[in-house]
C-alpha positions, 0 to 999 in steps of 0.5 A: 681406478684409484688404488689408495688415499686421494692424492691430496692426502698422500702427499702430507702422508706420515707413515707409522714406521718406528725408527730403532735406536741402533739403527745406524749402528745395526747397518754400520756392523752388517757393512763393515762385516761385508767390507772384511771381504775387498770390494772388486769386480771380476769382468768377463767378455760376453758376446751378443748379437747387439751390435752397439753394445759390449757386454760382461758378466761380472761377479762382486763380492756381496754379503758375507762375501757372497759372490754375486753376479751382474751385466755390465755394458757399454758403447764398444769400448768403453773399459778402455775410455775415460771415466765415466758415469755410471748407472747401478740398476737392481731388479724387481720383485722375483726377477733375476739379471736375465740375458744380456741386452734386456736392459739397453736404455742406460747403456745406450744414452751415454753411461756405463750400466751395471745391472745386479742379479738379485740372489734367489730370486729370477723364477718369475719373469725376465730371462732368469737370474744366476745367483744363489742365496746359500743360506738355510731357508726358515719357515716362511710363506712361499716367496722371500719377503717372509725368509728368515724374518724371525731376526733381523740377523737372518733376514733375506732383505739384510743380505740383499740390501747389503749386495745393493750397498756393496755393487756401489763399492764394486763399481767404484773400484774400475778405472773407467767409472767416474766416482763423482757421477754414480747412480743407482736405480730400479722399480718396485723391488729395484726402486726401494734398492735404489732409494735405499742405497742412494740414501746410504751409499756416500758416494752415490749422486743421486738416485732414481726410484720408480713405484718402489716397494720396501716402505711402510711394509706393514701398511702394504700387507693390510691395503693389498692382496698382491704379492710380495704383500701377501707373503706377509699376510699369509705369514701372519695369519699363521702366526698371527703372535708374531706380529709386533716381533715381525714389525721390529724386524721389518723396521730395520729394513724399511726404505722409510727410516734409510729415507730419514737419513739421505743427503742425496737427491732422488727422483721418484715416479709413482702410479696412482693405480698401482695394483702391487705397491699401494701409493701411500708406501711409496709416498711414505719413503717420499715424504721422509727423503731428508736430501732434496727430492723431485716426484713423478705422478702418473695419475691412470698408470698402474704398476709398469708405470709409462715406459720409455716416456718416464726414462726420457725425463729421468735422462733429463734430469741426470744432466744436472749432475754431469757436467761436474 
């Protein structure tokens, strides 16, 4: 059944998300505090049984410097070949990097693929994640939607946000990446990510965004009792004075005022039975891409969307930007 407004309603959908005035400038100082540290990237060979792909386990430096860890993959012997296109790729919500080969669609078609660990999480599905979150952890509901949400200079999604931001820069210091042809994607978590570092990242081309979360949060935490909604619900309910400080917070940190601000292209895919992100949140981000955008509907999919039928089309579509 249907999770949210008519479909006819979500597509003039405005969402209620205040834009602060020091945005930009809060986000300019967060990244020029993380770009202190050189980006780079430290490969390491990583044998697998997967024949038709090689694999190394990569660190990068993150927020604050933070060494973060990734997958990165290719057709034998593509360290040693011309520039290529690249695909950045962030996990969803409670999943980590996992094993080598999880992910062998983007590797496979004719890109490098570089899959970012997602710090602290990877407990909850997937083969598991590597990266810690060294920071201390407040008072918060169970997850990490709620970690440190008292100020926007300790909240957990400035930290991971920045990791996201700073793997483009990562990526963009290896010979074998055409900086003209980079990517970013993900779903759920991994497509607020990808919207979010597409919007901006100068230097990436387009984005690919699948039922993404991280817009219109609020609005999430009132229509869903599903997690990573339900943090904040259960987190307000304890403290239900906090709401208006906790809407400010958030407002830093919502893919809908990044939307507001991106000059690229991105391709969103949205379920309109979702059970986890309510539409009208992933509509929120859609509706407020300032650069061109194309959107995927798929009326009876819920939240794992349709599988290898959306990855074909989103192939598809990449094929205008190659050809440079």
């Amino acid at each position: 059944m249907l999770t949210d407004l008519p479909f006819e309603e979500l597509q003039v959908f405005e969402p209620d998300v205040k834009q602060p005035q020091d945005f930009k400038d809060f986000w300019d100082k967060t990244l020029a505090q993380a770009r202190e540290t050189p980006a780079g990237m430290s490969l390491e060979p990583t044998p697998t049984p997967l024949e038709t792909l090689e694999y190394y386990d990569v660190t990068f430096p993150g927020f604050n410097g933070d060494s973060i860890r990734g997958w990165l993959a290719g057709k034998p012997g593509f360290t040693q070949a011309d520039p290529q296109p690249v695909i950045v790729e962030y996990r969803g919500y409670g999943g980590g990097r996992g094993l080598p080969g999880e992910e062998p669609f983007w590797p496979s078609s004719g890109f490098v693929h570089f899959l970012m660990d997602t710090r602290g999480q990877g407990g909850d599905w997937g083969s598991g994640g590597d990266t810690p979150d060294p920071y201390p952890v407040s008072p918060h509901a169970l997850g990490f939607f709620t970690n440190g949400i008292e100020s926007r200079e300790t909240y957990y999604y400035r930290r991971l946000i920045t990791d996201a931001i700073r793997a483009v820069d990562g990526v963009l210091t290896l010979p074998f990446v055409d900086s003209k042809r980079v990517f970013c994607a993900g779903a759920s978590q991994g497509g607020g990510l990808a919207a979010i570092t597409s919007a901006w990242h100068p230097q990436v081309r387009a984005g690919l965004a699948d039922v993404a979360f991280l817009g219109n949060l609020l609005r999430g935490a009132m229509l869903t009792d599903t997690v990573p909604y339900y943090e904040l619900a259960r987190y307000l309910r304890v403290k239900p004075q906090r709401i208006e400080a906790v809407r400010e917070t958030l407002a830093y940190f919502d893919a809908v005022n990044f939307a507001r601000l991106a000059a690229t292209p991105c391709y969103f895919s949205v379920s309109l039975q979702d059970e986890y992100v309510p539409p009208s949140c992933t509509y929120s981000i859609i509706n407020q891409w300032a650069g061109d955008k194309s959107v995927e509907v798929y009326e009876f999919a819920k939240h794992q969307g349709v599988g290898l039928t959306h990855r074909y089309k989103q192939h598809a579509w990449l094929q205008q930007f190659l050809d440079i």
